[in-house]
TORMIDO-582938 format. One record per residue (C-alpha): y, x, z; residue in three letters. Coordinates in steps of 0.25 Angstrom, whole numbers, padded with zeros to 4 digits, always signed. Example, Ala and Ser with C-alpha at 12.3 -4.5 7.8 and 13.67 -1.06 7.14 Angstrom:
-0018+0049+0031ALA -0004+0055+0029SER 
***
This chain:
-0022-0066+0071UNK -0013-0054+0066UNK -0001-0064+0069UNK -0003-0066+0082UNK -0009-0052+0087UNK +0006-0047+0079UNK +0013-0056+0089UNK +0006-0053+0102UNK +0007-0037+0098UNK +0023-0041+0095UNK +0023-0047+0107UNK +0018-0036+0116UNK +0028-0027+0110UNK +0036-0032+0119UNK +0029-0039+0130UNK +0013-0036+0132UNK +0013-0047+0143UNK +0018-0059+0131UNK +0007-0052+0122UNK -0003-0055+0132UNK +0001-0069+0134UNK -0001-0073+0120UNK -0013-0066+0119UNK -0020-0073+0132UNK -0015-0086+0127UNK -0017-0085+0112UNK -0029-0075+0110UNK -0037-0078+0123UNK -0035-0092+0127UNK -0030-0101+0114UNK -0042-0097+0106UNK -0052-0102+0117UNK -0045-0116+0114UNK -0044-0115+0102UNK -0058-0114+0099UNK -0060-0127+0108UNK -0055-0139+0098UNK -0063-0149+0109UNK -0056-0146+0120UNK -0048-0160+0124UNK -0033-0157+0118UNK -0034-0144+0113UNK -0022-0146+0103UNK -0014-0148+0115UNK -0018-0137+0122UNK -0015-0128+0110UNK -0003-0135+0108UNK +0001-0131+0121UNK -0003-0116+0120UNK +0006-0116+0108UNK +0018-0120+0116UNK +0017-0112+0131UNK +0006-0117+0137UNK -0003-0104+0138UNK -0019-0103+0139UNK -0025-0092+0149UNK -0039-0085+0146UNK -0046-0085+0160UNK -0058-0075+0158UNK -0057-0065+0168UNK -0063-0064+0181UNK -0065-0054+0193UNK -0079-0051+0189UNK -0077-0054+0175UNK -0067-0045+0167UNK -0071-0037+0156UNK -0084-0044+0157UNK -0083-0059+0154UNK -0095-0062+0154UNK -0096-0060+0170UNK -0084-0073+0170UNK -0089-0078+0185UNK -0080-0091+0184UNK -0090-0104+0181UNK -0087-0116+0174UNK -0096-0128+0179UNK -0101-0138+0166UNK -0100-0152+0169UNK -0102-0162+0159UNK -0087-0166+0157UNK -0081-0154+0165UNK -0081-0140+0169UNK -0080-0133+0184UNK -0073-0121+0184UNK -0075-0109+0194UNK -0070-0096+0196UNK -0058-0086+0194UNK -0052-0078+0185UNK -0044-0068+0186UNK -0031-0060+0176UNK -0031-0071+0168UNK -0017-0070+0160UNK -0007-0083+0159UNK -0016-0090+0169UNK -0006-0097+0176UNK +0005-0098+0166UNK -0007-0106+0159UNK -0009-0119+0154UNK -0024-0117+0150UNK -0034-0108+0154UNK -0046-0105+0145UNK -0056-0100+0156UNK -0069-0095+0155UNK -0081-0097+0164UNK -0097-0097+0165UNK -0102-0110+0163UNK -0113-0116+0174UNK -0118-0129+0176UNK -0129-0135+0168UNK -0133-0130+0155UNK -0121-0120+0155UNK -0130-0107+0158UNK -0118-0100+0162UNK -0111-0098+0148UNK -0097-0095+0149UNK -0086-0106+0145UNK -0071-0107+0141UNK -0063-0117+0148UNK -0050-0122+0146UNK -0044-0125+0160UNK -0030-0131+0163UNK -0022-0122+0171UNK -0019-0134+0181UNK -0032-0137+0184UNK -0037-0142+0196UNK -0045-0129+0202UNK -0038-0117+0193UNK -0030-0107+0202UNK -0022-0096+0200UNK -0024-0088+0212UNK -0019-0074+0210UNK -0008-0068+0198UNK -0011-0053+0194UNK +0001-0044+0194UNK -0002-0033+0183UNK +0000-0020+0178UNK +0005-0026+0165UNK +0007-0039+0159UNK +0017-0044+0170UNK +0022-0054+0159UNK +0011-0061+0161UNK +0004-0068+0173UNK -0011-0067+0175UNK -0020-0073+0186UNK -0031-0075+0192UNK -0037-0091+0192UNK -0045-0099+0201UNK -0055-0110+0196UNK -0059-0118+0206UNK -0068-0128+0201UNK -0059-0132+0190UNK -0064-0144+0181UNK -0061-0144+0166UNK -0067-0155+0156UNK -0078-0149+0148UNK -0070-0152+0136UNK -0061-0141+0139UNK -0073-0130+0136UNK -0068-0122+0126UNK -0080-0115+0123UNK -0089-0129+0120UNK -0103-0122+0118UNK -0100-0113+0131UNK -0099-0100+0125UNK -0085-0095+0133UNK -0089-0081+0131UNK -0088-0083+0115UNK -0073-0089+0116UNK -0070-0079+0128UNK -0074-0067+0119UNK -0067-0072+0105UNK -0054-0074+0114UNK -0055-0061+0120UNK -0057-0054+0107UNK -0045-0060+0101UNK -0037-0056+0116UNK -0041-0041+0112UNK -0034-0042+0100UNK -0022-0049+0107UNK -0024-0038+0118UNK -0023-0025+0107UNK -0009-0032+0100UNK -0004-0033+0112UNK -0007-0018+0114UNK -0002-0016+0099UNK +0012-0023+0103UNK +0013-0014+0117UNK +0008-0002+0110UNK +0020-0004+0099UNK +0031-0006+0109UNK +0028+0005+0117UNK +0029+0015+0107UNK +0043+0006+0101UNK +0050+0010+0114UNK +0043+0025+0117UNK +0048+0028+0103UNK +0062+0022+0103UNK +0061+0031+0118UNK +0057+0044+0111UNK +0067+0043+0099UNK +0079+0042+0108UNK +0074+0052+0120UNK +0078+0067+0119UNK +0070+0078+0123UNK +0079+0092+0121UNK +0085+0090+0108UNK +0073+0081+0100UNK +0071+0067+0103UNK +0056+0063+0111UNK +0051+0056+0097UNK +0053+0071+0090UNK +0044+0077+0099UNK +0032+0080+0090UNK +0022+0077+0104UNK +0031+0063+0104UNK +0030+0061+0090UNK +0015+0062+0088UNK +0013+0052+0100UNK +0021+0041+0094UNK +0014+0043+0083UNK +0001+0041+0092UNK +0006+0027+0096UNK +0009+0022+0082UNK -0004+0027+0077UNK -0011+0019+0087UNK -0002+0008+0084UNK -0006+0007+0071UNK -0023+0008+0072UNK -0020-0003+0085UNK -0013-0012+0075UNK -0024-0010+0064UNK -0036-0014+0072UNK -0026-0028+0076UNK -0027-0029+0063UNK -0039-0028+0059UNK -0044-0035+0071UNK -0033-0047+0067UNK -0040-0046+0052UNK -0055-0048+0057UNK -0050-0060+0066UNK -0045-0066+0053UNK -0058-0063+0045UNK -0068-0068+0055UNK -0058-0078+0064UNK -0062-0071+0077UNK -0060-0056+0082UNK -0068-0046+0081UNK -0074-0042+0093UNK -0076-0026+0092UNK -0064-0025+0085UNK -0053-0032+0094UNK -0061-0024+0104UNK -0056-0012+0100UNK -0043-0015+0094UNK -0040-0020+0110UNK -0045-0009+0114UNK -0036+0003+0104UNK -0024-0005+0105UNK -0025-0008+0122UNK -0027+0007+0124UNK -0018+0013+0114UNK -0008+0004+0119UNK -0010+0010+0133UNK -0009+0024+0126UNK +0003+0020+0118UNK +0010+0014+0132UNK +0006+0026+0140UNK +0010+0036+0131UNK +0024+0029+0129UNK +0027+0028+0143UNK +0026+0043+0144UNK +0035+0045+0132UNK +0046+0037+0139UNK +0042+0044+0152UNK +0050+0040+0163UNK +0056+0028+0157UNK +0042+0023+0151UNK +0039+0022+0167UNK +0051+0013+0169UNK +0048-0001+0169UNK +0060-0005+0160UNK +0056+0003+0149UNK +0045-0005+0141UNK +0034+0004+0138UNK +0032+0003+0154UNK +0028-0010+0151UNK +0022-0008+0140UNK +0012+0001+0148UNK +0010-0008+0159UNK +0006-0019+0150UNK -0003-0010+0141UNK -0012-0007+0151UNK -0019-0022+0151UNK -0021-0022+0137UNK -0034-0012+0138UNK -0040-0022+0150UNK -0038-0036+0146UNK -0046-0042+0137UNK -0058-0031+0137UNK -0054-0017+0146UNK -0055-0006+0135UNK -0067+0000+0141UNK -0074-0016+0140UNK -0070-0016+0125UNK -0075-0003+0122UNK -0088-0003+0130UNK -0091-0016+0121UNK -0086-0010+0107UNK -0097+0001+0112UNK -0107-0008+0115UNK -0105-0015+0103UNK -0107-0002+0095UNK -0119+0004+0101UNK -0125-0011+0102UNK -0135-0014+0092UNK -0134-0029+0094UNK -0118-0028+0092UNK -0116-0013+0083UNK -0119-0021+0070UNK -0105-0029+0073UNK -0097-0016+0077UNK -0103-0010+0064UNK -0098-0022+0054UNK -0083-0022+0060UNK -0085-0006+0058UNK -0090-0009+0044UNK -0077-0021+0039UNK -0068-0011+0042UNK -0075+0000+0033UNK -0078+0009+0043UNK -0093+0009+0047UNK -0095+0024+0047UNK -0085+0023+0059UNK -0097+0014+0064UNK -0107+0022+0062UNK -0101+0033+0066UNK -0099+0029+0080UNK -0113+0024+0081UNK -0118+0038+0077UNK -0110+0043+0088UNK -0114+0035+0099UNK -0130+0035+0095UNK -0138+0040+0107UNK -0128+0039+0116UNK -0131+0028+0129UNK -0126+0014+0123UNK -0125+0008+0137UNK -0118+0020+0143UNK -0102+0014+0146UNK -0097+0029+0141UNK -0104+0027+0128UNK -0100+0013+0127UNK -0083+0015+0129UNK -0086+0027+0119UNK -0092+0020+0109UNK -0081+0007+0111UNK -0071+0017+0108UNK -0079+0024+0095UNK -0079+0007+0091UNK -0063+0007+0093UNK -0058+0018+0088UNK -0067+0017+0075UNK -0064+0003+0074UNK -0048+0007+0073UNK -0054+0020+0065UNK -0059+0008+0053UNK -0047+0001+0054UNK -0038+0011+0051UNK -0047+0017+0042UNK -0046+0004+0033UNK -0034+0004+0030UNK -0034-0012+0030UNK -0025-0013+0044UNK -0017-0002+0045UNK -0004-0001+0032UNK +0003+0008+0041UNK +0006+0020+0036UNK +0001+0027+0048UNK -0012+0020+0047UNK -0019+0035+0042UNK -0013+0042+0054UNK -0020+0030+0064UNK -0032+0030+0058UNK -0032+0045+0059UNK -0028+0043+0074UNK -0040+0036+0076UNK -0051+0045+0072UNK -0043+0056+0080UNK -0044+0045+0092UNK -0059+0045+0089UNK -0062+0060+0087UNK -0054+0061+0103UNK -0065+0048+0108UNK -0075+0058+0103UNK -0072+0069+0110UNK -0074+0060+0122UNK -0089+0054+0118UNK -0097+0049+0130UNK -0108+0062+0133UNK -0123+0056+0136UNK -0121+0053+0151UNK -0132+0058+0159UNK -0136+0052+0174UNK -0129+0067+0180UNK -0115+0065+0172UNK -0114+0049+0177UNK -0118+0053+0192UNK -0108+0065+0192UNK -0098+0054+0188UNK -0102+0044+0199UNK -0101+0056+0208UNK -0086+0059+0205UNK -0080+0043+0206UNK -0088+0042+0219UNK -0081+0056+0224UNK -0068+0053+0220UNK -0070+0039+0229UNK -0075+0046+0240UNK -0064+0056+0241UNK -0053+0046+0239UNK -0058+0036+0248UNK -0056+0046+0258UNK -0043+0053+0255UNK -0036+0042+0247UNK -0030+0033+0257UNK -0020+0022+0249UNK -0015+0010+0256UNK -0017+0003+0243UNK -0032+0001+0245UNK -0031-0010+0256UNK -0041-0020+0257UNK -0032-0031+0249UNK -0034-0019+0237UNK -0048-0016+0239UNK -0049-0033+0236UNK -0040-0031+0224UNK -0049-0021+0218UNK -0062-0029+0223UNK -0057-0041+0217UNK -0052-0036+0204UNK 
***
């Protein structure tokens, strides 16, 4: 695992887009055949994904984003074949595939509405692509939106046999989010590679940009969060070795420390480069455009945080988060947080993003406190960063909400709408745009 997530963070160093092929390819989709030995020719399909034939992940939905279990598409169960309906929608690779692994809610007799995970050839009867998305970022790559119309696939091309397509689908995603925070590791590297080659040659007066104490203490920033992002891949990459699956909680958290400091790092490098980092030649312009999906895809960072919370604050699921706390020696951290957050509203959305974030940054707290992924010399100076990111989280703790604070903020959204529907007059809101946004 550590061997592959080094080669996909190498990889987006220098192109996020390539990164994110051979993560759909390898992380989302392969594993999914992989763990189907019955299917008919499954050597010659790997044999072919080894040699340019590429595998899509068709998850997505209009209605069913960040929430899989919503999928709307359905998959009819004959005896000897499977009917499949529906579309979906940003699916990556799509139409440079060979194979599609596509998930769907069964129906039919006996299915009781269980997803599954098919694998559909791309040139099947009934399978559309109807629509290519053109994106902020990831313009390396093409993604698209698919039509199923009434395509037939043998039952023997099921990969999930027993019907559980939700398990596959989650153990595919969990390794994707690990895929997703190298690829935020590798962009995060390059960025600060060029704006510190930019700042060591650029002269302000008589001192170079890089002897600026202000500059200096920035970069130092970056590599700092550089280093606790590379120690939670680590220690992620360590528990897919020790259990032969990813944890949940923790690639959870490492996708979202590394997608949104990547954002930071990528922001923050466009302004040191100022005019130039705006200028499309310049790489970090790219760098920031292509950052930018990475805390979306594979579970939005407010998704992933609202579950780490959950799961904290959960009895059914705080013994889980309590154990990871506890194999990395740091189940004070644990308990501290669940001290903190006693009392407060477990099913309040403000409480839950709070408490995902308490869950992250004490997750990255324990593994720089270890010792055991981190040799750098550095490795003090990130952890120290870390409690100093969450002593600043704690100045922002969710205040009990009352029913008058909640209707005070529904008050000012639906003002601010009210006022702008009447003095904002923008040729961009056609009809055409108002379908966009309705589809979307």
């Amino acid at each position: 695992m550590q061997e592959a997530i080094d080669l996909i963070s190498a990889t987006a160093s220098f192109d996020v887009s390539a990164a994110s092929t051979l993560v759909i390819h390898n992380f989302l989709a392969l594993p999914c055949i992989e763990a189907a030995p019955h299917i008919p020719e499954q050597r010659h399909v790997m044999w072919g994904a080894t040699r340019g034939e590429l595998c899509a992940f068709a998850l997505t939905e209009p209605g069913a984003g960040s929430a899989p279990r919503h999928i709307q598409a359905s998959a009819f169960m004959h005896e000897d074949r499977v009917r499949i309906s529906g579309h979906k929608i940003w699916i990556g690779l799509a139409d440079w595939a060979r194979w599609i692994v596509c998930f769907a809610r069964a129906s039919g007799p006996d299915a009781k509405g269980r997803f599954v995970c098919v694998l559909v050839d791309r040139q099947a009867p009934g399978l559309k692509v109807t629509h290519e998305h053109r994106t902020l970022g990831l313009r390396g790559i093409i993604q698209n939106t698919l039509e199923f119309q009434d395509v037939e696939v043998p039952s023997a091309y099921v990969l999930s046999r027993d019907q559980d397509g939700w398990g596959a689908a989650a153990s595919s995603m969990n390794r994707g989010r690990i895929g997703v925070a190298a690829m935020g590791l590798g962009a995060l590297e390059r960025a600060i590679q060029v704006a510190a080659s930019y700042a060591s040659h650029r002269r302000l007066g008589k001192l170079r940009m890089i002897e600026n104490s202000y500059i200096e203490q920035l970069f130092e920033q970056m590599v700092l969060r550089r280093e606790v992002v590379k120690a939670m891949l680590g220690a992620s990459c360590r528990l897919v070795s020790a259990q032969g699956a990813p944890n949940v909680h923790l690639a959870s958290a490492t996708k979202v420390l590394s997608s949104e400091w990547c954002g930071l790092v990528a922001d923050q490098c466009v302004q040191l480069l100022g005019g130039r980092g705006y200028d499309e030649r310049t790489p970090v312009a790219k760098i920031y455009r292509d950052a930018r999906i990475l805390r979306i895809f594979e579970g939005p960072t407010e998704t992933l945080l609202s579950h780490l919370g959950r799961c904290l604050l959960s009895r059914a699921t705080r013994d889980e988060i309590a154990d990871l706390f506890l194999s990395l020696g740091a189940a004070p951290v644990h308990a501290a947080a669940i001290e903190e957050l006693s009392g407060l509203n477990e099913t309040d959305g403000a409480v839950l993003i709070y408490a995902g974030w308490l869950t992250t940054l004490g997750l990255a707290k324990a593994v720089m406190s270890s010792g055991c992924f981190s040799a750098s010399d550095c490795a003090a100076a990130a952890a120290d960063l870390v409690s100093s990111e969450l002593a600043t989280l704690r100045t922002r703790a969710p205040a009990r909400p009352s029913f008058e604070r909640r209707t005070n903020a529904s008050r000012t959204l639906n003002t601010f709408l009210q006022d702008a529907a009447s003095s904002i007059r923008s040729p961009v809101l056609t009809d055409d745009y108002l379908k966009l946004v309705q589809y979307v």
